[in-house]
LUMDREN-291035 format. One record per residue (C-alpha): residue in one letter; residue number from 1; x, y, z. Coordinates in nm, 4 decimals. Layout:
[r 'a' NUM [X Y Z]]
...
***
This chain:
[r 'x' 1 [1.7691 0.9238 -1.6535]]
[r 'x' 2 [1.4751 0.8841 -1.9538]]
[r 'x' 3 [1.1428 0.8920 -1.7293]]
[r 'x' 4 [1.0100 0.6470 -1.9718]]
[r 'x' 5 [1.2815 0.4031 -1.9146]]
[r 'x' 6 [1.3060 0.4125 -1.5410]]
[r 'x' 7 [1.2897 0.0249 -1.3993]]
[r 'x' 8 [1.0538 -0.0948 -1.1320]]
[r 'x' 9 [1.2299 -0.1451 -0.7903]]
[r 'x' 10 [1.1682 -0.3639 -0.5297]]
[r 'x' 11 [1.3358 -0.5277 -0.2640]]
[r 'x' 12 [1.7106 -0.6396 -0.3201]]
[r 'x' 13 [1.6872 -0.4215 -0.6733]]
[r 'x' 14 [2.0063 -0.2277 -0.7240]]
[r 'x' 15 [2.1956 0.0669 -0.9843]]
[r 'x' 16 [2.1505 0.4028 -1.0193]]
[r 'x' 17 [1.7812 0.4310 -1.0746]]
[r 'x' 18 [1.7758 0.3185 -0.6790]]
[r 'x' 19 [2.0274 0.6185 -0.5969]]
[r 'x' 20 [1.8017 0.8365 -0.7686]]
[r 'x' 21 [1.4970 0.7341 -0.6121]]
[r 'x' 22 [1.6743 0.7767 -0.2717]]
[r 'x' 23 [1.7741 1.0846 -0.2926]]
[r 'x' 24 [1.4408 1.1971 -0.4031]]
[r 'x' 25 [1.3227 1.0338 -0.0549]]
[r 'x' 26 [1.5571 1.2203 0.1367]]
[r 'x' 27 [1.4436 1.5483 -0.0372]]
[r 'x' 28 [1.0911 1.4828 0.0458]]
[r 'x' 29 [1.1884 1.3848 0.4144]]
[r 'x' 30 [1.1108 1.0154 0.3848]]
[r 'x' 31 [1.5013 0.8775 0.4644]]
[r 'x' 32 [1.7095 0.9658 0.7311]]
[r 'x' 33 [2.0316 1.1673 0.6076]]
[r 'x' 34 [2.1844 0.9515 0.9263]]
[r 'x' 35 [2.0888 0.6485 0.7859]]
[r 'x' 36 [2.2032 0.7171 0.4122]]
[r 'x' 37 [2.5635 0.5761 0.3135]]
[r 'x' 38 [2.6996 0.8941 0.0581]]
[r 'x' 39 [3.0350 0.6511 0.0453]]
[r 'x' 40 [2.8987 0.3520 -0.2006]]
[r 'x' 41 [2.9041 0.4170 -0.6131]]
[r 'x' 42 [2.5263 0.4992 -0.6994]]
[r 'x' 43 [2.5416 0.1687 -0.9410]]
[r 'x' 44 [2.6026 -0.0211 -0.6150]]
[r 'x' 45 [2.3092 0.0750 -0.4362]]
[r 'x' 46 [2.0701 -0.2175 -0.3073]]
[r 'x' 47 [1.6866 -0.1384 -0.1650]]
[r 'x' 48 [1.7707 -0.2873 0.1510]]
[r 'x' 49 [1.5512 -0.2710 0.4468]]
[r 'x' 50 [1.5622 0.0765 0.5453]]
[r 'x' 51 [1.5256 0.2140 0.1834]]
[r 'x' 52 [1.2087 -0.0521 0.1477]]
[r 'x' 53 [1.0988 0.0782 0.4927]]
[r 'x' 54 [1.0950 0.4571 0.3500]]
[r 'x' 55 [0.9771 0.3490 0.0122]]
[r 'x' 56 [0.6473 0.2493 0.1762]]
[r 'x' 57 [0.6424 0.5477 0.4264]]
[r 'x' 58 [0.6619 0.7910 0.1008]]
[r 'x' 59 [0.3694 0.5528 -0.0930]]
[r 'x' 60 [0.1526 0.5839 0.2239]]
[r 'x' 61 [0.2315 0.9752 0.2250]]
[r 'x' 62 [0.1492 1.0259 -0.1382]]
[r 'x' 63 [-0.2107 0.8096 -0.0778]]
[r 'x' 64 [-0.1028 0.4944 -0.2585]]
[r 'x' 65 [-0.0880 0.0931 -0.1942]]
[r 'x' 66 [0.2017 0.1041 0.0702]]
[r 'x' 67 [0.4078 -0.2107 -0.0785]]
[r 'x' 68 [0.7626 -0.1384 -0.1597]]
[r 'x' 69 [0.7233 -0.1648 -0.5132]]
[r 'x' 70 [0.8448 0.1379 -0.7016]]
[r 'x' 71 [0.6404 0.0698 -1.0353]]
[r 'x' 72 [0.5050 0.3588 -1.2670]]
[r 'x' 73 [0.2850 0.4796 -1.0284]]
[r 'x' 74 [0.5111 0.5193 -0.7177]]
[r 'x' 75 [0.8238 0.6752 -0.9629]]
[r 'x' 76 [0.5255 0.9274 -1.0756]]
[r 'x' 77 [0.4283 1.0519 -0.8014]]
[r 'x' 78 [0.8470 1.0606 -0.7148]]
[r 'x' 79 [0.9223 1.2552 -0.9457]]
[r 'x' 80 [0.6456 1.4798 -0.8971]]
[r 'x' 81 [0.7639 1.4965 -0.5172]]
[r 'x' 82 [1.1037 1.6343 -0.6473]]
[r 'x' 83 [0.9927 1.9641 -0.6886]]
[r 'x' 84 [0.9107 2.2702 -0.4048]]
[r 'x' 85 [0.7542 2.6406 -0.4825]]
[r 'x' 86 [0.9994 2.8326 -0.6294]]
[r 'x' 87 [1.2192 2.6086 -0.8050]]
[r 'x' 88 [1.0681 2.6218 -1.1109]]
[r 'x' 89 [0.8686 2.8584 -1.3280]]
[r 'x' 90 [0.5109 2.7344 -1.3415]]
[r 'x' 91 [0.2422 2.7702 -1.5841]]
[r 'x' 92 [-0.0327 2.5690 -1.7564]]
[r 'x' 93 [0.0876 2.3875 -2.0610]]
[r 'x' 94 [-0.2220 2.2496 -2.2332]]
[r 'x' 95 [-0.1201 1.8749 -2.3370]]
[r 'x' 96 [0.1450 1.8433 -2.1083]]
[r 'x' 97 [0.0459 1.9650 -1.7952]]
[r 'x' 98 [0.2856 2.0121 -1.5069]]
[r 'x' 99 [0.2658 1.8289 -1.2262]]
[r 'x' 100 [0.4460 1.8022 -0.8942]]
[r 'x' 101 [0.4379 1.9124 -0.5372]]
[r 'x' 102 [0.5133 2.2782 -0.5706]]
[r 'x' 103 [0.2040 2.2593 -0.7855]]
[r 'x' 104 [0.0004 2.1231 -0.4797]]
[r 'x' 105 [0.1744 2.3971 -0.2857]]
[r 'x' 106 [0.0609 2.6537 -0.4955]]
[r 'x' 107 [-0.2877 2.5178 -0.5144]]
[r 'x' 108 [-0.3148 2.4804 -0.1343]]
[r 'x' 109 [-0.1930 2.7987 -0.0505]]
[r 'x' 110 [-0.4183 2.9657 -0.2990]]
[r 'x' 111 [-0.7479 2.7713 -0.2059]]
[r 'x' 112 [-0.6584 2.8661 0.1642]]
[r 'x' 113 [-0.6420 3.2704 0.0628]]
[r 'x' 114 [-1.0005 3.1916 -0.0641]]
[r 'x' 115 [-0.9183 3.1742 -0.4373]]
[r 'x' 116 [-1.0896 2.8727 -0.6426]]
[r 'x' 117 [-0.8051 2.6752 -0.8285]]
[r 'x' 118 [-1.0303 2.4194 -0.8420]]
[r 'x' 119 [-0.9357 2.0630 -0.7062]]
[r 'x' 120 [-0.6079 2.0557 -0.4990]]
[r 'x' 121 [-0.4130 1.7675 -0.7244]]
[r 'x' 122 [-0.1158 1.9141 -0.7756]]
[r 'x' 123 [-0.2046 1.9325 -1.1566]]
[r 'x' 124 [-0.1226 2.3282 -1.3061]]
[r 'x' 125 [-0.4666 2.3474 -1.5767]]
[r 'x' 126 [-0.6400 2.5922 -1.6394]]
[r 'x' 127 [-0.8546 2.5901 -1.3072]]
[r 'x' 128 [-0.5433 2.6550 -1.1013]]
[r 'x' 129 [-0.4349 2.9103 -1.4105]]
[r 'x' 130 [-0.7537 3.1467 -1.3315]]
[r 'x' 131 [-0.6854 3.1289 -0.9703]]
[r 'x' 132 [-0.3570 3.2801 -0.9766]]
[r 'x' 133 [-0.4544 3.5021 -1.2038]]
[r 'x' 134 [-0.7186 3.6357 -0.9726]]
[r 'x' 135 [-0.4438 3.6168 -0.7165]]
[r 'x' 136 [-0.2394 3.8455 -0.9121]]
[r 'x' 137 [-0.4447 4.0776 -0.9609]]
[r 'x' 138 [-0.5500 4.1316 -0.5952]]
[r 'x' 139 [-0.1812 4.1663 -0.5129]]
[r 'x' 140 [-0.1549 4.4350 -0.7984]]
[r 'x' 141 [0.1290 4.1599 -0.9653]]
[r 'x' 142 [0.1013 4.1067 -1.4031]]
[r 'x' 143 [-0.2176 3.8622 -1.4122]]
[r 'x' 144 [-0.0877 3.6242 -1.6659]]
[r 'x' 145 [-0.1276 3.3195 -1.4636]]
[r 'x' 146 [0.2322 3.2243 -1.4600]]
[r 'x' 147 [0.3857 3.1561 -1.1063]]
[r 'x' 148 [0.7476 3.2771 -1.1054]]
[r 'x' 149 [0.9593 3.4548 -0.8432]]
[r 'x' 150 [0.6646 3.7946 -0.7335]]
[r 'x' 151 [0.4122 3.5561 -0.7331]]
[r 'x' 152 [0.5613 3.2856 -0.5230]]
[r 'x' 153 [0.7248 3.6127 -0.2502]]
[r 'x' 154 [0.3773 3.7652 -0.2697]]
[r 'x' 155 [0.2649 3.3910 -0.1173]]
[r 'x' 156 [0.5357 3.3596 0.1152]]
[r 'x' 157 [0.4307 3.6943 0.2533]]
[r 'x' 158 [0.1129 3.5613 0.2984]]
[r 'x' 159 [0.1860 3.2501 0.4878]]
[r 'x' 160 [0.1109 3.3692 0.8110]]
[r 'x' 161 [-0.2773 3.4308 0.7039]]
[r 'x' 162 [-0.3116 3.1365 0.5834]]
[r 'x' 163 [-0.5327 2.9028 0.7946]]
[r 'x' 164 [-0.5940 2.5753 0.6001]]
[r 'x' 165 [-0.9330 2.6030 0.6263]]
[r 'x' 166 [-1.2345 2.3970 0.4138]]
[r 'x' 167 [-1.2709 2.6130 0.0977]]
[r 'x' 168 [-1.1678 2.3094 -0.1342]]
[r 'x' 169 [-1.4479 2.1145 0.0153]]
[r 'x' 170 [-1.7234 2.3280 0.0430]]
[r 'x' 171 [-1.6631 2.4800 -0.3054]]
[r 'x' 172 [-1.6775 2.1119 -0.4013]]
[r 'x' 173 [-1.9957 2.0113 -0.2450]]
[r 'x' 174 [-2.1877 2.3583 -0.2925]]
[r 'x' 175 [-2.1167 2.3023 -0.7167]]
[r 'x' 176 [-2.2660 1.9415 -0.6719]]
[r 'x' 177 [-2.5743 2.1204 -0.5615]]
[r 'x' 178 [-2.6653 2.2714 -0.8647]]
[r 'x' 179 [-2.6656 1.9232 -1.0208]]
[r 'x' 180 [-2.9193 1.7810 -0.7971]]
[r 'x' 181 [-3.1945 1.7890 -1.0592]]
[r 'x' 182 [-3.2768 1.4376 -1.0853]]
[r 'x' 183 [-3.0856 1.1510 -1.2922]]
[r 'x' 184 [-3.2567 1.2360 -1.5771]]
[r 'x' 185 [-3.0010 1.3601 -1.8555]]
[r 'x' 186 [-2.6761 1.2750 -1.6226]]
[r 'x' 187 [-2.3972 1.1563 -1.7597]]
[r 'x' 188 [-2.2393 0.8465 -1.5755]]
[r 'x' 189 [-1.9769 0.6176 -1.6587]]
[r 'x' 190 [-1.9293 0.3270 -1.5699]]
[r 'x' 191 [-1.5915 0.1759 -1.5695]]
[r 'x' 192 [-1.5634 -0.2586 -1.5118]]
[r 'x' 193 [-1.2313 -0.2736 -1.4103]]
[r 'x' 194 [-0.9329 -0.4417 -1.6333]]
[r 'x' 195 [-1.0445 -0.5687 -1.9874]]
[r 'x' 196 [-0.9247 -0.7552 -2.3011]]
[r 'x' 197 [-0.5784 -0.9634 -2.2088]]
[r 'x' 198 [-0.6133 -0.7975 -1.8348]]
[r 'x' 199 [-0.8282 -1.0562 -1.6548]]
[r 'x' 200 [-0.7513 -0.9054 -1.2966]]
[r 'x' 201 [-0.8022 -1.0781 -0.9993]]
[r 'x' 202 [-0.9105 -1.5109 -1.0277]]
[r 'x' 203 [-1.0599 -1.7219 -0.8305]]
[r 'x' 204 [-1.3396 -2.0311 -0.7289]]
[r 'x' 205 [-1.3688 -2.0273 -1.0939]]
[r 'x' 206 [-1.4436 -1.6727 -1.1534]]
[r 'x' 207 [-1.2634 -1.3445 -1.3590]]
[r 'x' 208 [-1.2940 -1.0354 -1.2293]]
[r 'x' 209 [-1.2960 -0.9110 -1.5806]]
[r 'x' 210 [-1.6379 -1.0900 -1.6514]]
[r 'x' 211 [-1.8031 -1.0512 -1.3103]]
[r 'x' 212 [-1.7680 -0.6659 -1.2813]]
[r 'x' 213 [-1.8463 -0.6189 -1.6989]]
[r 'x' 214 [-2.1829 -0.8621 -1.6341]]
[r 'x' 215 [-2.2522 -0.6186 -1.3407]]
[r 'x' 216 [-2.1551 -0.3435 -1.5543]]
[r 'x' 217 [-2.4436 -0.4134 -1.8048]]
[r 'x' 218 [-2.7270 -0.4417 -1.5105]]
[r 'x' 219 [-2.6331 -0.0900 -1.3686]]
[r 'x' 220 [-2.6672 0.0640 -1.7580]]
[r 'x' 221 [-2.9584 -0.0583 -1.7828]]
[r 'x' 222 [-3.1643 0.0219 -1.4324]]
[r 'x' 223 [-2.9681 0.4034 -1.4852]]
[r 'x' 224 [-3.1258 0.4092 -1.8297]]
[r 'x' 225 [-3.4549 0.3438 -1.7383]]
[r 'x' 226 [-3.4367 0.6094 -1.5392]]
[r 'x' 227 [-3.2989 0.8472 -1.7961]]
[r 'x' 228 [-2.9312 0.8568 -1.7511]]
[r 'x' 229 [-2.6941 0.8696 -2.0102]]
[r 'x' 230 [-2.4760 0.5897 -1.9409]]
[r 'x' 231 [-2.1441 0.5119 -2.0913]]
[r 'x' 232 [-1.8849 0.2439 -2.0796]]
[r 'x' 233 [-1.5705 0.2382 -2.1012]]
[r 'x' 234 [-1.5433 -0.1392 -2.2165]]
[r 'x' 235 [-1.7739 -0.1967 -2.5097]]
[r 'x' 236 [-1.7164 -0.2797 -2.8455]]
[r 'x' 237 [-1.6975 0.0939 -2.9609]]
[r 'x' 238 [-1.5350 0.2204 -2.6996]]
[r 'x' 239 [-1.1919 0.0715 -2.5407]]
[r 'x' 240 [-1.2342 -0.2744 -2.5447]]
[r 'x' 241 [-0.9112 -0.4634 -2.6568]]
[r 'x' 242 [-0.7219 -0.1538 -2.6378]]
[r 'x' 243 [-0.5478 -0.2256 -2.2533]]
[r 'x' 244 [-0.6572 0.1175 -2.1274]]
[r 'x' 245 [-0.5236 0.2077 -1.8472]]
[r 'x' 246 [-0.6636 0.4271 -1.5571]]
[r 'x' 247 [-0.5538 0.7762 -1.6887]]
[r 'x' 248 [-0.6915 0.7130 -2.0020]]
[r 'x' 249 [-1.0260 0.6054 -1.8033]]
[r 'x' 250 [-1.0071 0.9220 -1.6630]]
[r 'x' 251 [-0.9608 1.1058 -1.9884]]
[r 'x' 252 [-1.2660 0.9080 -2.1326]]
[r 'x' 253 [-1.4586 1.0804 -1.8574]]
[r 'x' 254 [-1.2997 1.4310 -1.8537]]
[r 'x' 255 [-1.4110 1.4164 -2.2332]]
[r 'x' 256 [-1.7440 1.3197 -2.2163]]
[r 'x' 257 [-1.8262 1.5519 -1.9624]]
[r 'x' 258 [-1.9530 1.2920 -1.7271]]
[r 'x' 259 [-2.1392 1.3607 -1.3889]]
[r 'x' 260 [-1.9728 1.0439 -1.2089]]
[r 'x' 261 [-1.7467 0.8178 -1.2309]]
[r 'x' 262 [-1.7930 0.4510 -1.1123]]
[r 'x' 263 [-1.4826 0.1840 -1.1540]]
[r 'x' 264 [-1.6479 -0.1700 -1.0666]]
[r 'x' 265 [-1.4063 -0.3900 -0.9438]]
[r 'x' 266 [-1.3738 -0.7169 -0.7270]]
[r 'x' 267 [-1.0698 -0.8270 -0.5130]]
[r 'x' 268 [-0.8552 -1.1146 -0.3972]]
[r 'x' 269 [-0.6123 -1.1757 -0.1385]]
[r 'x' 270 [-0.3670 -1.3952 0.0048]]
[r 'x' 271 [-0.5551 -1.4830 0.2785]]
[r 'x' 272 [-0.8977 -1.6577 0.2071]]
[r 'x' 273 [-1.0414 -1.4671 0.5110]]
[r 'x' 274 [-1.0825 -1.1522 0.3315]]
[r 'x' 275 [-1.4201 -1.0489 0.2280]]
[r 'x' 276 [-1.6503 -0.7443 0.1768]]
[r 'x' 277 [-1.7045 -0.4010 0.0227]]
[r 'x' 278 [-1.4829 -0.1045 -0.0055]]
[r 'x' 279 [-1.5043 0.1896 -0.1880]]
[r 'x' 280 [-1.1628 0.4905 -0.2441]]
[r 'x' 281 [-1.2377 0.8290 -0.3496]]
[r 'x' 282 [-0.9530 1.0857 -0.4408]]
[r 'x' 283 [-0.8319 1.2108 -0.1336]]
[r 'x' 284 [-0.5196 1.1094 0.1646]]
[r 'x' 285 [-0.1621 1.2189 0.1486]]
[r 'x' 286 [0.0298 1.4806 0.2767]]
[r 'x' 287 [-0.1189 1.8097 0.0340]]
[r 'x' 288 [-0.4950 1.7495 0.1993]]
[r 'x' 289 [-0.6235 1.7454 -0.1771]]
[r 'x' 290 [-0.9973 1.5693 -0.1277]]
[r 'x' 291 [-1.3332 1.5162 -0.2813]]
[r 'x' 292 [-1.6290 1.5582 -0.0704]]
[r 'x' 293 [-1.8532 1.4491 -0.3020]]
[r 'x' 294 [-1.6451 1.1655 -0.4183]]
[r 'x' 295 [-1.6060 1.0801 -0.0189]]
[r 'x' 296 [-2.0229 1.0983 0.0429]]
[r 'x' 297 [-2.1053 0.8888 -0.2649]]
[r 'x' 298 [-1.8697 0.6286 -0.2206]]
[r 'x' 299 [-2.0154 0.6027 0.1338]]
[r 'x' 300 [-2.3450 0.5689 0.0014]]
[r 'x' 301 [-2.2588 0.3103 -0.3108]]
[r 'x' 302 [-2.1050 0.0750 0.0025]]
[r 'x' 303 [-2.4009 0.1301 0.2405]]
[r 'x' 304 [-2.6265 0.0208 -0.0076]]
[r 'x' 305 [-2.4922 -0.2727 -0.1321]]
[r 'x' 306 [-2.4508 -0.4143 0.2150]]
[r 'x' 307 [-2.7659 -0.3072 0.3395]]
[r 'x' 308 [-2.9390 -0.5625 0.0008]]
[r 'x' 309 [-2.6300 -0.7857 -0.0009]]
[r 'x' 310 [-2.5465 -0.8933 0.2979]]
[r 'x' 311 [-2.1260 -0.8244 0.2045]]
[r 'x' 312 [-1.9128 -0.6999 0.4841]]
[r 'x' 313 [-1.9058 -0.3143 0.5365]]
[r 'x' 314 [-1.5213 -0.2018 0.4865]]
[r 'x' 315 [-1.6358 0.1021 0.4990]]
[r 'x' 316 [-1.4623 0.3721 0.1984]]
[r 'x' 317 [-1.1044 0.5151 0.2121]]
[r 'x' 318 [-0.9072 0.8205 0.0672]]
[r 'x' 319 [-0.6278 0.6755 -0.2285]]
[r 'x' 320 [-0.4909 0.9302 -0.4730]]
[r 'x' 321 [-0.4843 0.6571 -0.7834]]
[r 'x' 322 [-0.4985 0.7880 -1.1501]]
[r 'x' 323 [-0.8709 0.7217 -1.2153]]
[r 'x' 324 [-0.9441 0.9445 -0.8789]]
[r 'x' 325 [-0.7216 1.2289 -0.9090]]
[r 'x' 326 [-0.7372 1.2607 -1.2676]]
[r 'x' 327 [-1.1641 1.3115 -1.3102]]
[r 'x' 328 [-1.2906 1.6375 -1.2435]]
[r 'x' 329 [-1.6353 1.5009 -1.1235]]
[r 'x' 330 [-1.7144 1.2786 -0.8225]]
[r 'x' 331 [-1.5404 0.9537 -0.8976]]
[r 'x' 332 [-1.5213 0.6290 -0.7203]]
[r 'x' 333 [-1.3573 0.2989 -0.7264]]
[r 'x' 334 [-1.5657 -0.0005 -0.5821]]
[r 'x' 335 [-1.4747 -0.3563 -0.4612]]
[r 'x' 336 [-1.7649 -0.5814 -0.4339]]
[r 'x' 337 [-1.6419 -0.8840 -0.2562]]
[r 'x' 338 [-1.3180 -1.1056 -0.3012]]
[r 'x' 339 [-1.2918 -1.4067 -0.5157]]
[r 'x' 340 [-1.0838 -1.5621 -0.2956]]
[r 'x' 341 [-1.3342 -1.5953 -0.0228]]
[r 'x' 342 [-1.5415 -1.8866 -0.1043]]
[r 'x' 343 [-1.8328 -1.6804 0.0630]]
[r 'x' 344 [-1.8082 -1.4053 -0.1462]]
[r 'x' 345 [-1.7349 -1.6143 -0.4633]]
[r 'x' 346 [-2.0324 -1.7921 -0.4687]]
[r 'x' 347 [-2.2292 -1.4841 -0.3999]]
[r 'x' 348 [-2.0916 -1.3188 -0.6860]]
[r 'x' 349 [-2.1480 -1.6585 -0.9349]]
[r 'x' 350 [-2.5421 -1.5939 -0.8359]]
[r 'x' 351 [-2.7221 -1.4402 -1.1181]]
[r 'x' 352 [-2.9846 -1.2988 -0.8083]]
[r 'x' 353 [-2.6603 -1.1706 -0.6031]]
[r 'x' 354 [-2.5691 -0.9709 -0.9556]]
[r 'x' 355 [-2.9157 -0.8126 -0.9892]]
[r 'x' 356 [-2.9406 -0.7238 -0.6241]]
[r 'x' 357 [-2.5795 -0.5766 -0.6117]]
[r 'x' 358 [-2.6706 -0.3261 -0.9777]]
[r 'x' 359 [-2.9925 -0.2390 -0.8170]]
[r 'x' 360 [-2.7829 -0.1205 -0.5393]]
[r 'x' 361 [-2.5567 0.0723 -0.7125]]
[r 'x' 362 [-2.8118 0.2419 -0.9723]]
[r 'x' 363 [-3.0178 0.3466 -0.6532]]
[r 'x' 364 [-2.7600 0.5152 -0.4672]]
[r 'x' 365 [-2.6728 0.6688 -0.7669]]
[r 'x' 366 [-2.9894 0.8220 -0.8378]]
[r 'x' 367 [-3.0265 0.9347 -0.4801]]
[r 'x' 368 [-2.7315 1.1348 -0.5280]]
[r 'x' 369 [-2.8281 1.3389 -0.7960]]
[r 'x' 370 [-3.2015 1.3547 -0.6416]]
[r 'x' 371 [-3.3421 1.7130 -0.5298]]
[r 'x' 372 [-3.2507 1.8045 -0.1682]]
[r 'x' 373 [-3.5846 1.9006 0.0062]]
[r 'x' 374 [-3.5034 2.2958 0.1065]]
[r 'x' 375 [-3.7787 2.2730 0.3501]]
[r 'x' 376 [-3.6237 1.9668 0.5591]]
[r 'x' 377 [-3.3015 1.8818 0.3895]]
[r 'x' 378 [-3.3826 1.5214 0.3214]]
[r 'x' 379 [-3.4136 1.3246 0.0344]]
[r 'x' 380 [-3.6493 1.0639 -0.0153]]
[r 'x' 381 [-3.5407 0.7410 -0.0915]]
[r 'x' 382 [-3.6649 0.3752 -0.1718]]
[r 'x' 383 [-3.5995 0.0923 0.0029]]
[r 'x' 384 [-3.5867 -0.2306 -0.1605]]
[r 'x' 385 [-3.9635 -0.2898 -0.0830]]
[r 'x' 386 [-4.0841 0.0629 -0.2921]]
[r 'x' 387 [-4.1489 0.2237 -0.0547]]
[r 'x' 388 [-4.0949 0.5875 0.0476]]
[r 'x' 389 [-3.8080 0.6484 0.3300]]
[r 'x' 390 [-3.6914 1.0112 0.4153]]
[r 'x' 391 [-3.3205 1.0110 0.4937]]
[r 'x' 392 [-3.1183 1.3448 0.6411]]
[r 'x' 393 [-2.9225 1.4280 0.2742]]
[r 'x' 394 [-2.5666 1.4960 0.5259]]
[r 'x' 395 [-2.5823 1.0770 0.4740]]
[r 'x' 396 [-2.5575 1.1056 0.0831]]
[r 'x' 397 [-2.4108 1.3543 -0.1505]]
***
């Protein structure tokens, strides 16, 4: 079946593109082979409620939204799933980069043996290229960064050493150190979610488009001031009316060489209880793949908004979305209150609520990037008064 083509399933949803996607969840240990009926013509199959049932297990696995709906996303990361070490000859095609969960494997495996492939994503570039060629030649194998049957024995042999310790991580937050210079001369783009015909969520009269964009423009300018290089990725020269979805967000970023990532965003819900902040960093499923850094900031972008806002603390949460997995700097997606909570809707129509929530964000991002103290290991921070506070830097990135 044409990956392009492939349908978006749901509940009651039926033909072959459901036999495929079941077999791929059997493969991956997601469905029962006792509760799988081989007998029925693929074209007849239905999503019923055990298929549903393991559709969401596998989404919750993989680090997505857990809700049955197999759109491009969910057959993505699928497909990816299909594949374990060994099946396939690996390598790192620039353009059109594998992907897939012998990929993750490798990466895993190889960051656990102590050798940097950078980011465990299950993407094979060029990061996870040098580390197997420095894996190669340690095991006295032909270095050319191409994982085929020696290199993938030469792991198995190995399997028994490895640990799954913190390598990823601390490699992670030990290269962040060298940026802690100061703001001045970062790079940081800012992302207001949705754009052009996407409005995103509505509600008590307001667009999430135009809330998050206005918000958007406040941050630019307080991280300006302070001499950041800010960039959007809605503006008139940039993306807008061009529907750009997340990888290409993340692309943007990749490209530009940016420091961080921040994707502003406001929710809605069903129920009209729902309210607060919440921030996701790349991190969750089943490979272990996280960001420190992206973990730590996110933590301190909701902190401070609720500490000057008032908002509910939902605390942050590990997702593996595009915009996440695809940066190769700290990157994080932030929800600042629900339309459809009256509360938080008329918070967000204030023009002082706007201010106070961009002064927020701009000062958590410049305490990130500010010089640890090697004496103390704090940082010293502002509160909203001016004045000097010394914080323990474990609390921020």
């Amino acid at each position: 079946m044409n990956e392009q083509i492939r349908p978006t399933l749901r509940p009651g949803s039926s033909g072959a593109a459901v036999a495929e996607l079941r077999d791929i969840l059997r493969k991956v240990g997601c469905l029962n082979d006792d509760a799988v009926d081989d007998t029925a013509p693929p074209d007849e199959l239905v999503v019923d409620a055990t298929l549903d049932t393991a559709i969401r297990f596998f989404q919750q696995t993989q680090g997505l939204k857990a809700d049955g709906i197999v759109g491009r996303l969910t057959w993505a990361r699928a497909l990816e799933a299909r594949w374990t070490l060994g099946e396939r000859l690996l390598l790192c095609t620039p353009g059109s980069l594998m992907r897939g969960r012998d990929v993750t494997t490798l990466q895993r495996r190889l960051s656990d043996l102590g050798f940097n492939c950078g980011r465990v994503d299950g993407i094979f570039g060029q990061r996870t290229e040098n580390g197997l060629r420095e894996f190669q030649v340690n095991m006295g194998l032909t270095a050319d960064g191409t994982c085929g049957p020696q290199a993938v024995e030469a792991l198995r042999g190995l399997a028994r050493a490895i640990t799954g310790g913190r390598a990823e991580r601390l490699r992670d937050s030990y290269s962040f150190d060298d940026q802690r210079t100061g703001l001045f001369g970062k790079v940081i783009v800012l992302d207001p979610g949705h754009g052009a015909d996407d409005a995103g969520s509505i509600g008590h009269g307001l667009v999430e488009r135009d809330v998050v964009a206005d918000i958007a423009l406040r941050v630019e300018a307080l991280l300006a001031q302070q001499g950041a290089v800010v960039l959007l990725t809605r503006s008139p020269h940039v993306f807008e009316g061009r529907g750009m979805d997340d990888e290409s967000r993340a692309l943007f970023a990749n490209d530009q060489r940016a420091d961080a990532v921040i994707s502003l965003h406001v929710d809605s819900c069903e129920t009209p209880l729902a309210n607060g902040v919440a921030a996701f960093y790349f991190g969750g499923g089943r490979a272990g793949g996280h960001s420190e850094t992206g973990q730590m900031l996110a933590g301190a972008l909701v902190s401070a908004i609720c500490a000057v806002t008032g908002l509910a603390d939902l605390r942050v949460h590990a997702k593996q979305w595009d915009l996440l997995r695809l940066t190769t700097m700290p990157a994080v997606r932030l929800y600042i209150g629900y339309l459809s909570h009256l509360g938080d809707a008329e918070k967000l129509a204030s023009e002082t609520f706007r201010d106070a929530a961009a002064q927020a964000i701009a000062q958590a991002v410049a305490d990130a990037f500010h010089p640890r103290d090697e004496k103390t290991g704090t940082v010293e921070l502002k509160d909203p008064q001016g004045s000097g506070v010394s914080t323990p830097a474990s609390r921020l990135l």
